[in-house]
ROKE-903572 format. One line per 4 residues: their letters; for each residue x, y, z of N, C-alpha, C. Coordinates in steps of 0.05 Angstrom, whole numbers, plus 5000, padded with zeros to 4 digits. Layout:
BEGIN
a> X Y Z X Y Z X Y Z | ... $
# end
This chain:
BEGIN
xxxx> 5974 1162 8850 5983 1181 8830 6013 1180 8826 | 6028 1164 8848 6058 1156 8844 6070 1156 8814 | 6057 1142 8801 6056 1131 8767 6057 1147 8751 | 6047 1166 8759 6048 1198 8738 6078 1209 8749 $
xxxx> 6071 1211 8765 6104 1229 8781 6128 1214 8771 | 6130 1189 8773 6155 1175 8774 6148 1168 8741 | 6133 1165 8729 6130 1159 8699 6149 1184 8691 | 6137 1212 8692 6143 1231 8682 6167 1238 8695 $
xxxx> 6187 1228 8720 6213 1240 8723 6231 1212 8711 | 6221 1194 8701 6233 1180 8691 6239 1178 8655 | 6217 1197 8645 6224 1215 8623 6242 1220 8612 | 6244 1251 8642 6258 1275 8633 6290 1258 8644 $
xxxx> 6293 1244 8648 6318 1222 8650 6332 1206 8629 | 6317 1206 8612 6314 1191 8587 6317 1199 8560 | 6298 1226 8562 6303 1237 8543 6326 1259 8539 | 6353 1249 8526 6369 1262 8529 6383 1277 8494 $
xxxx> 6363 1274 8483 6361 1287 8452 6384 1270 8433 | 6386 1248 8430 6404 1231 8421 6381 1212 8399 | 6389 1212 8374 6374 1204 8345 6387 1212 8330 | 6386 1196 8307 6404 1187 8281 6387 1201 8263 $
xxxx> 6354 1202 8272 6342 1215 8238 6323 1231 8247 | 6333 1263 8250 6324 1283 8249 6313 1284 8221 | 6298 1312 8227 6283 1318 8194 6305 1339 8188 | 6325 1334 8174 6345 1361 8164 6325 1383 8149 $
xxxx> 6312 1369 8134 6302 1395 8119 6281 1410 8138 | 6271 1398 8152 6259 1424 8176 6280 1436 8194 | 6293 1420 8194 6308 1444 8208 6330 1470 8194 | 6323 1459 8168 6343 1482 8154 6335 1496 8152 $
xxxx> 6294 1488 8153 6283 1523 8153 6282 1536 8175 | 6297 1527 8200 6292 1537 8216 6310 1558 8223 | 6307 1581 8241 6324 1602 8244 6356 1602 8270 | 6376 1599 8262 6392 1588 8273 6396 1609 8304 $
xxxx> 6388 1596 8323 6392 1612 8350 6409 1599 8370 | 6435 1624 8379 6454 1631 8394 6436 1626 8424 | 6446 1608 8448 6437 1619 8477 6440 1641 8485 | 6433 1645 8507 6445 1665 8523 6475 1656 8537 $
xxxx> 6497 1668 8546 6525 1666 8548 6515 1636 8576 | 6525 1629 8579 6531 1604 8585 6535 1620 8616 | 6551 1638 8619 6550 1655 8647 6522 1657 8662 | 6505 1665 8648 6480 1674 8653 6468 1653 8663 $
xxxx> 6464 1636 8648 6454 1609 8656 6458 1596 8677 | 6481 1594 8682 6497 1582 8703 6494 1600 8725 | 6483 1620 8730 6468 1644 8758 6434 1634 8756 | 6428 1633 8728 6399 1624 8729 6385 1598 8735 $
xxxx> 6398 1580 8732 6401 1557 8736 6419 1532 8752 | 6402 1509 8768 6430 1500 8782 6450 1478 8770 | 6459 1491 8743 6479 1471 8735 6497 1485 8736 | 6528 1475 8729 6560 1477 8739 6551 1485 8710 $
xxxx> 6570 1518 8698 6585 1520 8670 6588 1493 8656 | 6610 1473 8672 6620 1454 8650 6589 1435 8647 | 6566 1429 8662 6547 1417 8661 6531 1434 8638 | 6528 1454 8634 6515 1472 8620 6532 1463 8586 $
xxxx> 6558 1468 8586 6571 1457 8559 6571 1440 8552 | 6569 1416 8572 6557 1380 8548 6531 1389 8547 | 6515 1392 8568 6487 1403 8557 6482 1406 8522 | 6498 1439 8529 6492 1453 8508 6491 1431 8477 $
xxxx> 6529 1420 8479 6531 1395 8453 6510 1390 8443 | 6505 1366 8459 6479 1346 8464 6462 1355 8442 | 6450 1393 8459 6425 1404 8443 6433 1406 8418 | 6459 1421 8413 6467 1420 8390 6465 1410 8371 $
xxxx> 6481 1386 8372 6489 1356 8362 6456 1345 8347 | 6437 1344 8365 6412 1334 8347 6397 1355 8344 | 6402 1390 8347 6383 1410 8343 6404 1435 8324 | 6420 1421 8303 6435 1436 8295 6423 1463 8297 $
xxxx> 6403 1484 8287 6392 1506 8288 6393 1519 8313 | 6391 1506 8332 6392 1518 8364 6358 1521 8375 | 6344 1510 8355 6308 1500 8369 6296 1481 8362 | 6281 1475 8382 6264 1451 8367 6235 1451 8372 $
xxxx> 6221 1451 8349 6190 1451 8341 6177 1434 8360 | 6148 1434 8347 6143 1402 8364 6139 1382 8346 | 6136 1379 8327 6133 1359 8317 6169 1347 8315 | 6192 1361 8314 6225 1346 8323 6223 1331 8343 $
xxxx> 6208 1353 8367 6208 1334 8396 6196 1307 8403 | 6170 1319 8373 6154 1285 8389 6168 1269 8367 | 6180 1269 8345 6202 1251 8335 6222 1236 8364 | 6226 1255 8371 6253 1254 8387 6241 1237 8415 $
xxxx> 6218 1248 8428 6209 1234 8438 6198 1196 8436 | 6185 1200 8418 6172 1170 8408 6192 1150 8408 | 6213 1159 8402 6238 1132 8402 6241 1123 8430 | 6236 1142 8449 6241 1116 8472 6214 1107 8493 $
xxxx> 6194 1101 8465 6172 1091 8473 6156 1073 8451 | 6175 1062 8442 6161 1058 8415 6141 1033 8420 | 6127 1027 8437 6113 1003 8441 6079 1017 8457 | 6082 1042 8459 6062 1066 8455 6061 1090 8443 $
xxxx> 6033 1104 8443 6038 1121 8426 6045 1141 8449 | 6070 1166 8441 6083 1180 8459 6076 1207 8450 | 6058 1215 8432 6054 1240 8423 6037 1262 8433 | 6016 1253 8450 5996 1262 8463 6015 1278 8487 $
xxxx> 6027 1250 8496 6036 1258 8525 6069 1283 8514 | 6082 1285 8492 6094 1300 8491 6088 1333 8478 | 6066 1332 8463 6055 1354 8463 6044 1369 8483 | 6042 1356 8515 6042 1366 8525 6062 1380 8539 $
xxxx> 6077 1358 8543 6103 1361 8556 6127 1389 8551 | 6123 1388 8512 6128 1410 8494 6113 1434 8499 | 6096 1437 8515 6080 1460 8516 6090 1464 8549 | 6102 1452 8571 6105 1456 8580 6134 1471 8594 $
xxxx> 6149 1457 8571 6174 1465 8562 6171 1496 8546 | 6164 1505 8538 6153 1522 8508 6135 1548 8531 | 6155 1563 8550 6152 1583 8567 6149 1604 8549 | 6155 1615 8524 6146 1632 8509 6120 1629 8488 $
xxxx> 6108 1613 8493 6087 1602 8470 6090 1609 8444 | 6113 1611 8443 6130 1612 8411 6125 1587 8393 | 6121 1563 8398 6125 1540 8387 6143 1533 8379 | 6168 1540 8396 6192 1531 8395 6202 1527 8423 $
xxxx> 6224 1511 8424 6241 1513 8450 6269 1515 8448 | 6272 1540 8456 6313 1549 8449 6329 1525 8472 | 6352 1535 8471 6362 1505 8493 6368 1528 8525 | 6358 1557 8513 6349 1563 8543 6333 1552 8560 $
xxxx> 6304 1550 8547 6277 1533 8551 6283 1512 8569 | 6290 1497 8544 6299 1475 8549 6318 1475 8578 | 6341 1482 8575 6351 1474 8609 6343 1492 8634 | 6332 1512 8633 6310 1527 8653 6286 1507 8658 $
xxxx> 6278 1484 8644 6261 1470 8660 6277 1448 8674 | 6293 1438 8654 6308 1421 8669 6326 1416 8692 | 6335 1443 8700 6343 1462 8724 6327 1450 8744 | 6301 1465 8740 6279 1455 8761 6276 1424 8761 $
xxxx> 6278 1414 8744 6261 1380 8745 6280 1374 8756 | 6304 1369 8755 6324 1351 8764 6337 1367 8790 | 6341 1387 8798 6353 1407 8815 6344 1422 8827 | 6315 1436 8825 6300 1449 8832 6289 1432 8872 $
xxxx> 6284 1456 8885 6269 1447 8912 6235 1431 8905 | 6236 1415 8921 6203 1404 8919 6188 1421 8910 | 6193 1452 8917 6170 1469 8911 6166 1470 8884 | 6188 1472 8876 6202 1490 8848 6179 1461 8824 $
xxxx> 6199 1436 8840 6182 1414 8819 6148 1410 8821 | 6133 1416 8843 6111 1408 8843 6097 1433 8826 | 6118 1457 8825 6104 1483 8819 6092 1477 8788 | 6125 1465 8765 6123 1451 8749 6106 1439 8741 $
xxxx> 6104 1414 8761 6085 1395 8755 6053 1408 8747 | 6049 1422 8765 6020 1441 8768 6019 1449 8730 | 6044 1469 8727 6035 1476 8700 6037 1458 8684 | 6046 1431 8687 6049 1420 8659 6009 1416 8658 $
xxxx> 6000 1399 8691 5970 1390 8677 5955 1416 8681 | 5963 1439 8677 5947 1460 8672 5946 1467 8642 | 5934 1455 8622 5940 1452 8604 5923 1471 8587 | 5908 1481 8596 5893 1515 8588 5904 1535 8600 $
xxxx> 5920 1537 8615 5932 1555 8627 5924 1581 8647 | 5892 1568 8655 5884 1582 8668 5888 1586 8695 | 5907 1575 8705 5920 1575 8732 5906 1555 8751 | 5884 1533 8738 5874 1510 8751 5871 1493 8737 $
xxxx> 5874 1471 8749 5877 1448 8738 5839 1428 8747 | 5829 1421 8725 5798 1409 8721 5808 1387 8721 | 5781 1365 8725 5780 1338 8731 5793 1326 8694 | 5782 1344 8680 5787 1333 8649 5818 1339 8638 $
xxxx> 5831 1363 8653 5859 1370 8640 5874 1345 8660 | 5871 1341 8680 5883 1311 8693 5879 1292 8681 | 5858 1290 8668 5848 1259 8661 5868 1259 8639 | 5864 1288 8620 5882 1277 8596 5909 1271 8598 $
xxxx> 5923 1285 8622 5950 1270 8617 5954 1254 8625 | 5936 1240 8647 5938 1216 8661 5938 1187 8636 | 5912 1200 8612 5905 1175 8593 5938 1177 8581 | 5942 1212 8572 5962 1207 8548 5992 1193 8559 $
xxxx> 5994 1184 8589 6019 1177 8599 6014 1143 8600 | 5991 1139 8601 5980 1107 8596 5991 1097 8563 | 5975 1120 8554 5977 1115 8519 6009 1107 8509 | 6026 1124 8523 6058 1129 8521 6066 1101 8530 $
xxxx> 6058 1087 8550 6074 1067 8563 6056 1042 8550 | 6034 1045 8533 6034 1017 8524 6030 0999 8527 | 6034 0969 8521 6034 0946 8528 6054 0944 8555 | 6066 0964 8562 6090 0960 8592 6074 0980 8611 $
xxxx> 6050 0992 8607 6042 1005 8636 6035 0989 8654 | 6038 0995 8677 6037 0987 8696 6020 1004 8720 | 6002 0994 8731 5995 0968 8737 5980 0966 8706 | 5973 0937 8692 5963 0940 8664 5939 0947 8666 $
xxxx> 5930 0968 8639 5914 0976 8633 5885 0963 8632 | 5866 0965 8651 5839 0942 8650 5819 0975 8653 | 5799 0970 8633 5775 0983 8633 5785 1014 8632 | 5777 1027 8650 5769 1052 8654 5791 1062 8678 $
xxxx> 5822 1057 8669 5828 1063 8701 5843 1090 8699 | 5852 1097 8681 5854 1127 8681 5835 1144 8692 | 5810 1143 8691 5793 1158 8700 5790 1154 8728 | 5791 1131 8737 5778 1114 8761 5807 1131 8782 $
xxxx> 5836 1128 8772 5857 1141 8781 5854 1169 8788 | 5843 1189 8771 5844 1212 8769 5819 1217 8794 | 5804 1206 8792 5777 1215 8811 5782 1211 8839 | 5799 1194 8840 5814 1184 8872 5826 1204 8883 $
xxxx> 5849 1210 8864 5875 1236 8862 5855 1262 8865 | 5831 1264 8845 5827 1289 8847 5810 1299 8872 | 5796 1280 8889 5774 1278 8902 5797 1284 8938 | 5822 1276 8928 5834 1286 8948 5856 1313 8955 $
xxxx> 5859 1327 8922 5872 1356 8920 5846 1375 8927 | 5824 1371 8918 5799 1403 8905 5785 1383 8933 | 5806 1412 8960 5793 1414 8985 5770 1424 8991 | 5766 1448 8978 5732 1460 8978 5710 1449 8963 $
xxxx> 5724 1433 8941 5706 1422 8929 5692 1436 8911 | 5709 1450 8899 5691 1477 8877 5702 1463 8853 | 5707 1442 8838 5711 1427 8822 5741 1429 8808 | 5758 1455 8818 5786 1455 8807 5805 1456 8823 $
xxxx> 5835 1452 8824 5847 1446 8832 5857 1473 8828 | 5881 1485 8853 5891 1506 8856 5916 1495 8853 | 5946 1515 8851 5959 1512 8857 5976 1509 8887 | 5957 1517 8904 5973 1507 8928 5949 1489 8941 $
xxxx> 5922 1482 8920 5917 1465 8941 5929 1432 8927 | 5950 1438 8897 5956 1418 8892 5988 1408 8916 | 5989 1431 8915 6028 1428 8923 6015 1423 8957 | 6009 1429 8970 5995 1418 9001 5981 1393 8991 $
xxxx> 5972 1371 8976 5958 1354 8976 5992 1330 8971 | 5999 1342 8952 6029 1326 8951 6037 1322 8978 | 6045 1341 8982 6063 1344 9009 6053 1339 9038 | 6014 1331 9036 6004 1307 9059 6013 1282 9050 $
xxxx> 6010 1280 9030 6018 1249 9020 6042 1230 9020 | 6046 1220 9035 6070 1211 9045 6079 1194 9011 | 6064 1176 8997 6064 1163 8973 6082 1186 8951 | 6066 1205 8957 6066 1223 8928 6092 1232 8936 $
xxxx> 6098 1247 8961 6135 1258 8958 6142 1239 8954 | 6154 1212 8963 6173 1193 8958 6165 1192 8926 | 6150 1191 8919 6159 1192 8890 6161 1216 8876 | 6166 1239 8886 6170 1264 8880 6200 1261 8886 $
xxxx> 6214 1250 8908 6243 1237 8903 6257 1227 8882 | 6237 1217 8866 6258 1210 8840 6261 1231 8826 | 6256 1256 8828 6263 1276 8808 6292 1286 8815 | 6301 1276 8845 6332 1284 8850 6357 1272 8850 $
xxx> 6377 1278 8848 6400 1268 8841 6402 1241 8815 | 6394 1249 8799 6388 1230 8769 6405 1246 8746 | 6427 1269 8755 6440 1276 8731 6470 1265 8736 $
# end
């Protein structure tokens, strides 16, 4: 399950909101939103003030309005995957980001996850991790909400996934992974029997390592 972990902290590395062709006219309908003071953030979060202000730019710079939809994101996304389709796997990603189920993400959102992904303790990221493939939100994660992000992170990488794509291996992956989190065997995955299944796995932290020191 390395492949998911390190796929997905290799992402949130990547994607740093930088593109030449936003949709202006969606965003002009959009409603222009102020953060919270940059003070605040910087107690809420573990970035430095001045880390918080290129931040902020950045969001700026390609989110003139101060949010972004999801259909901007998976724009914004798809460019640094263009040799798969990246949309599956960022609508989720966008929902995972998207802590108000507003269908937006302010650049609070936005760097309150990124806090965690990049700076956050193991706990903080695997907690993450849990809600992103909790993708109903019912506080467990099923053999089918894994499978889908597992396919949609295949789908994303394309002709470059690795190991390459033969038959059925998304599934064949997930049943391995899952057959070793869902300890009782009641067919769902908990949140701490995901974050204790990580954390036997000598494989899965080391690649829960790449989520640190990457800013």
């Amino acid at each position: 399950m390395g492949v998911v972990f390190g796929t997905f902290s290799m992402h949130t590395k990547q994607v740093t909101f930088r593109t030449d062709n936003l949709d202006d006219e969606l965003e002009m309908t959009m409603v222009c939103h102020r953060p919270e003071g940059l003070e605040q953030l910087e107690v809420q979060t573990n970035f430095t003030k001045q880390e918080l202000q290129v931040l902020y730019r950045g969001f700026k710079n390609e989110c003139p309005s101060g949010v972004v939809n999801e259909e901007t994101f998976k724009h914004i996304y798809a460019q640094f995957f263009p040799h798969g389709d990246a949309s599956t796997y960022a609508h989720y990603l966008f929902n995972a980001f998207d802590t108000r189920n507003n269908g937006s993400i302010k650049f609070e959102d936005f760097v309150m996850g990124l806090s965690t992904l990049l700076r956050g303790t193991v706990r903080e990221k695997l907690e993450w991790t849990f809600h992103l493939y909790d993708i109903n939100r019912d506080g467990f994660i099923n053999k089918e909400e894994m499978t889908e992000i597992v396919r949609a992170i295949y789908d994303m990488m394309g002709k470059y996934t690795y190991p390459a794509l033969k038959g059925d291996v998304p599934k064949q992956h997930v049943d391995v992974f899952f057959e070793k989190m869902d300890k009782n065997k009641d067919g769902v995955v908990t949140l701490e029997e995901f974050v204790l299944a990580c954390q036997e796995d000598e494989n899965m932290m080391r690649s829960m390592q790449l989520f640190e020191n990457v800013m």
